[in-house]
C-alpha positions, 0 to 999 in steps of 0.5 A, a space after each residue: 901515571 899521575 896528572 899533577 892538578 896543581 897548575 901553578 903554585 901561587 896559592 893564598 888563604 882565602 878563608 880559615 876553619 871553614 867547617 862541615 853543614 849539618 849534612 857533612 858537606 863543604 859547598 867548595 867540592 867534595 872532600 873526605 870528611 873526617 870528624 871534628 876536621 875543619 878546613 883552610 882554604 887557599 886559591 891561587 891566581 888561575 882559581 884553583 882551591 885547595 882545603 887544607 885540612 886541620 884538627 884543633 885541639 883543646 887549650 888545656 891540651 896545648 901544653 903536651 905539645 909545647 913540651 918536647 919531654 913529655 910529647 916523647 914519653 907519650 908517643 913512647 908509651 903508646 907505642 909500647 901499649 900498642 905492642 902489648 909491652 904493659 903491666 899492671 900495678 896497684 895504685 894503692 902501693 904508689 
């Protein structure tokens, strides 16, 4: 059985990138941490809060991600090297 906690659904931002004490720790509530994650955080009108978790990336990096081309070949490239569909070519021959 599952409870639904949200109680009304009339969340909006209260703070962005809210991020981790020394200690790993958000003053709001608990929350899993993960390394690097910084949180959105919302309330809504009856004071529930929700932490919405996000991961920046760096600039220089933004453009793979605004290239639809290029992200594809990388998730397809990973995918292969993941079910161990590599080779090995010498770079002096390219």
């Amino acid at each position: 059985m599952t409870t639904n906690i949200i109680k009304n659904d009339k969340f909006r931002q209260i703070a962005t990138n809210v991020k981790l004490d020394a200690k790993k720790r958000i003053v709001l509530s608990k929350a899993h941490i993960a390394e690097g994650v910084t949180y959105h955080v919302y309330c809504n009108e009856i004071g529930q809060i929700i932490l919405d978790p996000h991961i920046s990336i760096p600039a220089s990096e933004l453009w793979l991600f605004n290239n639809q081309s290029a992200l594809k070949s990388v998730i397809t490239g990973l995918k292969e090297a993941a079910e161990g569909k590599i080779s090995k070519i010498n770079l002096k021959e390219l």
